[in-house]
N, C-alpha and C positions, 0 to 999 in steps of 0.2 A: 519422322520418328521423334525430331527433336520437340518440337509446337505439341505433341503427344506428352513427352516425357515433362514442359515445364505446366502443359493445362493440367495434370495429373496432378503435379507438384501444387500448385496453385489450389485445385480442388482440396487438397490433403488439408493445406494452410487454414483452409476457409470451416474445413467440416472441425480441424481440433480450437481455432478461434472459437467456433460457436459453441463446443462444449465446454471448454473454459469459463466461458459467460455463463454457462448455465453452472458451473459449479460450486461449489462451497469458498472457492479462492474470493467469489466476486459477490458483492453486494448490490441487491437490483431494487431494494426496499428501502423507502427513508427509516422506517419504525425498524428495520435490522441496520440499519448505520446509527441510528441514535444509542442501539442496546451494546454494539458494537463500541462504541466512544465509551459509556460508561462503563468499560471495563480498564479505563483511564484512570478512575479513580485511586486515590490514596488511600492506602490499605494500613492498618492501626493493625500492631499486635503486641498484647503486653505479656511477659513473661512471668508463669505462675513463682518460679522459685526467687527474684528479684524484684520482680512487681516495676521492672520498668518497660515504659514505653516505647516503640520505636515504630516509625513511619519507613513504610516502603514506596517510594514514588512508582509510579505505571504510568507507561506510554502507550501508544497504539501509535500506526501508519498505516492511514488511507491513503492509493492512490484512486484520485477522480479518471476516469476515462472513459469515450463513448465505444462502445464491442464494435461499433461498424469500421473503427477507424485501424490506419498500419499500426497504431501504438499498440495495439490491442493484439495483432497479429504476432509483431515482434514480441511480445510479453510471454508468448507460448516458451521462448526459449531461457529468458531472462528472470522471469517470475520466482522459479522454483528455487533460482541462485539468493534472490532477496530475499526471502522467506527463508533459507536457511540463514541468509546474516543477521534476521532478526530473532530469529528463534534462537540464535547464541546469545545474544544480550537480553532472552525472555520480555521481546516486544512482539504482541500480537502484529500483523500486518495484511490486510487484503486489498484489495480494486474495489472500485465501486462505479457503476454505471448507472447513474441515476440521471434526470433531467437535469440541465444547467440552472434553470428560473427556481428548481426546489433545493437548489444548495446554497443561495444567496446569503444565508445566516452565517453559513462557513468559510465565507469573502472564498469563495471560486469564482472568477473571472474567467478563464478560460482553460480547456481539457488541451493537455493533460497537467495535473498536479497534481504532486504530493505533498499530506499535509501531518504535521507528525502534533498530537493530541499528546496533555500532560496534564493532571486533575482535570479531565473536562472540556479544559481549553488546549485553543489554538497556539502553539508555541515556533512552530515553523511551517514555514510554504515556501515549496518548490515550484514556479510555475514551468518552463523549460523544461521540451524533451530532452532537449542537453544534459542540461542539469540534475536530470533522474538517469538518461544514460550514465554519466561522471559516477553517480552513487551506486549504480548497477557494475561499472567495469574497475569500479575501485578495488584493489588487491588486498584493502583493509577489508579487515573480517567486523570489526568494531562500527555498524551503521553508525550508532552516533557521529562518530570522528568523520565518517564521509557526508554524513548531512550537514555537518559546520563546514566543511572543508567548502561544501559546493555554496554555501551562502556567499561565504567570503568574496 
């Protein structure tokens, strides 16, 4: 009963793993990670009654990861937590599983990373599951502060 109750468990893992990947959290396309990034972009708004200018900085966070791999299992529970710490600071965030050789331009060296875009560019890299766990189990609601936290 028990070899029953963890292959079940294990089946469960594997069938919500796969539709995760399949879902809108996760990016499987380079042309939707590139449209993705430029939503990075510095945003200009000028005020009709002052006529003055102010720049709003935008970030994004990718994390790279392969769906076949435990990171990707463990994310099922962790995911939904990041995503709300980003959507408090109005930082888009998804996954992305794309080939390792077609993300060379984005210095990916090895899955899993996170990489946190600012105008376009690269401004931070996470490589370590550690180190993305540390920013997942941080009790700071604020990502930024836990993604300097963990470079340090």
């Amino acid at each position: 009963m028990k070899k029953k109750a963890l292959k079940f468990k294990d089946d469960v893992i594997e069938s919500w793993a796969k539709k995760l990947a399949e879902s809108s959290m996760v990016i499987n396309k380079i042309e939707d990670l590139e449209e993705f990034i430029k939503k990075s972009e510095t945003k200009k708004f000028t005020s009709k009654e002052t006529w003055e200018t102010k720049e709003f900085i935008k970030k994004v966070i990718v994390i790279f990861t392969d769906k076949n791999s435990d990171f990707m299992k463990k994310s099922l529970v962790w995911l939904p937590v990041l995503i709300t710490k980003a959507f408090s600071q109005n930082i888009p965030l998804k996954m992305c599983d794309i080939k390792i050789e077609e993300l060379k331009k984005y210095e990916i060296k090895k899955l899993p990373t996170l990489v946190v875009f600012e105008t376009e560019k690269i401004i931070d890299v996470i490589e370590w599951e550690e180190d993305i766990n540390k920013i997942i189990k941080s009790l700071n609601i604020d990502i930024n502060k836990s993604i300097e936290d963990s470079i340090k």
